[in-house]
N, C-alpha and C positions, 0 to 999 in steps of 0.2 A: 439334479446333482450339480451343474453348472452354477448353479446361483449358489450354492453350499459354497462352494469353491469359491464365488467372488466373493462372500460375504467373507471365509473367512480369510482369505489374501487382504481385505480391508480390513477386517480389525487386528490380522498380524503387523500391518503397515503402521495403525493408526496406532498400536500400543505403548510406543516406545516415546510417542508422545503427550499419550495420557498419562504417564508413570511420569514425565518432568513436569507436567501440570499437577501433579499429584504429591511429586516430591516436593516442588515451589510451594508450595500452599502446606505444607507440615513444616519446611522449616522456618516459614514466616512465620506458623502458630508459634514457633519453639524460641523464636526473636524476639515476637510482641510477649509469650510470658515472662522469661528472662528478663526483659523490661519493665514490667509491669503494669506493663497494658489487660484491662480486663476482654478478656477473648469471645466471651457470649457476647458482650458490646458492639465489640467490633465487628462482627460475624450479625447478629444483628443488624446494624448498620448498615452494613455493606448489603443485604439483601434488600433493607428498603431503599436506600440510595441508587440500584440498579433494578429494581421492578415494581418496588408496593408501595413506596412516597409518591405522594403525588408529582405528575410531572416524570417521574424516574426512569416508566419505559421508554421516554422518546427521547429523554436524554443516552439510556442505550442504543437504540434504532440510529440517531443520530453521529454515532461513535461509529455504529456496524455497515452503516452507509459507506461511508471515509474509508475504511479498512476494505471492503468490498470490490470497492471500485479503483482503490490502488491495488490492492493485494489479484485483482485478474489482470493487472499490465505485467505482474512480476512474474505469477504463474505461467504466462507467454515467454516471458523472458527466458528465465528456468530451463522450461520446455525445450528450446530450441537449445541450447548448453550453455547462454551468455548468462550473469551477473550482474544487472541492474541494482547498485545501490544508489542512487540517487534519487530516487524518488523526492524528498525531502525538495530537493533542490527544481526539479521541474513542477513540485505542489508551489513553490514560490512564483514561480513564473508563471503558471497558471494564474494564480491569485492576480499578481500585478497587471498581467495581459485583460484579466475579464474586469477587474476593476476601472482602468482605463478605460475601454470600451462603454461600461453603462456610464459613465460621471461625463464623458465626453462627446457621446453619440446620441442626438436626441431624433427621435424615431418612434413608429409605432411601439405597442409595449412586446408582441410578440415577435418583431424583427431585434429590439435591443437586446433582449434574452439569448435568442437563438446567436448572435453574435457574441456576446459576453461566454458563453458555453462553446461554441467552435474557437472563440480565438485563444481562452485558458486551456485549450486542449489540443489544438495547436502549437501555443508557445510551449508545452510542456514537450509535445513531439521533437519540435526543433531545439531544443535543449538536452532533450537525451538523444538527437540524432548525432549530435559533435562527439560525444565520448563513443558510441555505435561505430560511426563512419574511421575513428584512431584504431580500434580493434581488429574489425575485418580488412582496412590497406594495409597497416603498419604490425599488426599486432600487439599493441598497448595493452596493457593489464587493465580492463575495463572497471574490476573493482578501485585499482587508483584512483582513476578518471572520474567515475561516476560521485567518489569519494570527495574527492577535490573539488566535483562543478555543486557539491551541496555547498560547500563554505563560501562559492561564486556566487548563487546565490541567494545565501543571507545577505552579503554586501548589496547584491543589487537591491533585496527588500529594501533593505537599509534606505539606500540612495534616491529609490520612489520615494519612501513615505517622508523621507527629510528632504526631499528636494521636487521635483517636479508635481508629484501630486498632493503634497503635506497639506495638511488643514492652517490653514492658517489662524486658525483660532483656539489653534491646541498648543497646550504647554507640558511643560517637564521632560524629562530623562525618555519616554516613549512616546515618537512619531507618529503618525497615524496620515490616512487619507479620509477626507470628507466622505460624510454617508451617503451611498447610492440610493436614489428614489425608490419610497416604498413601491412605486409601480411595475421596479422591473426586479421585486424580491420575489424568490419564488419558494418561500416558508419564511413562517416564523421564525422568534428567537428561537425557539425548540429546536429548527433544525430539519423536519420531521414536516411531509405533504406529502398528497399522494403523487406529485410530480418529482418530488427529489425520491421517494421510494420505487415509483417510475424508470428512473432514471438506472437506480441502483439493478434494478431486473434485467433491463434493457441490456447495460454492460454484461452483466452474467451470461442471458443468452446471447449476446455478440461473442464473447469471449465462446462459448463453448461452441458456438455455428463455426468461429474459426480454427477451432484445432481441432472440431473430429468431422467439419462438413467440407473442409477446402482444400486443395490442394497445397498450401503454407502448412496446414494443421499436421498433411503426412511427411512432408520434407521435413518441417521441423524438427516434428519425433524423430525422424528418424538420425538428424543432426546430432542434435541431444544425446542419445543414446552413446552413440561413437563417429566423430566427424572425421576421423580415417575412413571408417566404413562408406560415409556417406561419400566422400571423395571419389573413392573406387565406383560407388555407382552412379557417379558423374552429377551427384548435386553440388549445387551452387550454395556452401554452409555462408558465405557472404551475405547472400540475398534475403536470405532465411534470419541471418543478426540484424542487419537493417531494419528490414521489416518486425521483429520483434522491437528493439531500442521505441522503436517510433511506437509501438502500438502500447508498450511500456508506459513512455514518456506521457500519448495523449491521456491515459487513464489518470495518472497523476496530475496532470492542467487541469484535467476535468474535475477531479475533487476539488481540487482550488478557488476553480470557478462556482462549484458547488457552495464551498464555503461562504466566498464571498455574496453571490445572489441569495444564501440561504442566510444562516443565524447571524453571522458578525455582518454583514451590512457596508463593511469596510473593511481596508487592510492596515495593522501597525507593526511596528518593527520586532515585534516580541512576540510572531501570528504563529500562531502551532508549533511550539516550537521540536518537535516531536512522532507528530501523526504520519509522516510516512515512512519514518524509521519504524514506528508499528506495524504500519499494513505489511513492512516487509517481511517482519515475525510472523504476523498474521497468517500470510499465504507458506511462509514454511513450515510453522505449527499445522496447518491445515493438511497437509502432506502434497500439496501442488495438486487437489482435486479440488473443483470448484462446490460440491457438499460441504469438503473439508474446510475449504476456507470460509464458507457461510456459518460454519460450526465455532471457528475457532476467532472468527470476528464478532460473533456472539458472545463468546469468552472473556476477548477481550473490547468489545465496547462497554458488558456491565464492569468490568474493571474499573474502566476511564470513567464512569457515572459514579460508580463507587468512590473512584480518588476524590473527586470534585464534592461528594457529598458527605464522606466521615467526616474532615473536618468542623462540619456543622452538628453533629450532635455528640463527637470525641474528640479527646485532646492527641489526637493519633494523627503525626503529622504524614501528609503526603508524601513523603520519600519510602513510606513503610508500603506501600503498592508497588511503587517504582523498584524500589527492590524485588518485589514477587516477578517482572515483568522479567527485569532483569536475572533473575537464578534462571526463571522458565529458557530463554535467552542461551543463557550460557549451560543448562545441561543441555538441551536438543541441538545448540551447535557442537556440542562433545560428541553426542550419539553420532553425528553426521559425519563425522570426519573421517570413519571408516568406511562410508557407503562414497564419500567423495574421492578419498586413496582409490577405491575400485573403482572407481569410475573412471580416471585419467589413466590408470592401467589398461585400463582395455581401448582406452583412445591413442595412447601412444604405443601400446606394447600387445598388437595383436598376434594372435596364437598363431595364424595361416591365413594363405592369402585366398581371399573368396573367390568365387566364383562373378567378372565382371557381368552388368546386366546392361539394357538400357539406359539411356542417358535421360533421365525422367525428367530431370529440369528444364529441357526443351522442349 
């Protein structure tokens, strides 16, 4: 009878997401007819682009990696009641962090790796730990913050690949960094090994060892829920943002790094420009379960395989996905807005005053 009960508490959850997934994709059909786009084509298309063209599954696997491995820094975030939008902005410092490393440090092949992936995961930590540490002393509006440190850095991309690490033997309008030694790439251009799928796992059961096996995973929760409440029972909601920000941040360096040892080889000023403003869709389409977000980065990596591959056998330009991304986007942030009003109601505007407990953070 219990498992009745979970199942369907999760698919009453998941519904409201499946319906803007469902609605996104009727009124794209109702866009591309209206235009005159032929729809079997495109529907076509898009199924071999993202599973039956050659090549096409790893091109999804490769998308579903990315969104995975950001989308459990964000679900921690979440979790705990904070607003990590920058992602975007510590995928970039990851990137530049681990690209410096391999092109500058010559060393065995499995010490330059292992450092290129600690220090992109790293600099992604200490880039969302600055907007983190404004929120819990000051109380800054973290979405600002995290908003504002992605536009910091695209500049910084910028400034790497046009200045200190640029190719010198590259031209035009986009900069770039010399290509890192095939020795310390850890996939093909595909993207796609069993060390970057590896990898991808690794995060998932790190991520779920820490919210339902550690002591962070129950303060968290229970921050999240209502950080009044947790007050009253003497936790420390500071410690608990901290430590999310950071664990946030390294999942996003970590892709970066991913990226760069994996299929691009290098960094240029025009590098994803995108991918973790998805994962951050990703893990909220997902509904902040770590199944959900494996589900929902499936979704959308054959998406991303899909955009990259209609253009090759339709005249269906890539903004016509971009759109689907975006309606999905904007109905499930409509849905949410009522489940978010109740949530700050019950963080500011408690009913009665509890029963004080233990001081658990001690």
């Amino acid at each position: 009878m219990l498992g009745v009960q979970q199942f369907r508490r999760a698919g009453q959850a998941a519904a409201p997401r499946v319906a803007a997934l469902v609605s996104g994709l009727m009124l794209l059909a109702v866009v591309l007819g209206v235009s005159g786009y032929p729809l079997g084509k495109v529907l076509s298309g898009s199924i071999q682009g993202s599973f039956t063209a050659p090549g096409a599954w790893q091109s999804t696997v490769r998308w579903m990696i990315a969104y995975v491995i950001i989308g459990a820094g964000v679900l921690v975030t979440v979790r705990a009641g904070f607003l990590n939008l920058g992602s975007q902005g510590q995928f970039y410092l990851g990137t530049t962090a681990s690209v410096w490393i391999a092109l500058k440090w010559n060393g065995p092949q499995v010490v330059v790796i292992a450092a290129a992936l600690l220090g992109g995961a790293a600099a992604g930590a200490i880039w969302a730990l600055i907007p983190g540490l404004l929120r819990v002393i000051w109380g800054t509006d973290e979405v600002i913050t995290t908003l504002m440190a992605n536009f910091l850095g695209v500049l910084w991309l910028r400034w790497v690949t046009s200045g200190p690490l640029r190719n010198p033997a590259g031209s035009g309008e986009s900069t770039s960094t010399e290509t890192i030694g095939k020795q310390v790439r850890i996939s093909s251009g595909t993207g796609v090994s069993w060390f970057t799928v590896a990898l991808a796992i690794s995060v998932l059961f790190a991520t779920w060892f820490l919210v339902t096996r550690t002591r962070f995973g129950v303060l968290s929760a229970i921050t999240g829920r209502n950080q009044l409440m947790a007050a009253w029972q003497g936790i420390d909601a500071r410690r608990a943002g901290i430590i999310s920000f950071v664990v946030s941040g390294a999942t996003a360096g970590l892709a970066g790094a991913i990226e760069v040892l994996g299929p691009n080889g290098r960094v240029s000023s025009g590098f994803a420009p995108d991918i973790g403003f998805t994962a951050i869709l990703v893990a909220i389409i997902g509904g902040l379960s770590l199944v959900g977000l494996l589900l929902a980065a499936l979704v959308f990596g054959a998406l991303q395989a899909a955009l990259l591959y209609l253009p090759i056998v339709t005249d269906l330009p890539p903004s016509a996905l971009n759109l689907l991304r975006g309606t999905v986007a904007l109905l499930i942030t409509v849905g949410s807005v009522g489940g978010a009003i109740r949530i700050r109601r019950r963080q500011t505007k408690p009913s009665g005053k509890p029963e004080r407990v233990a001081h658990v953070s001690k």
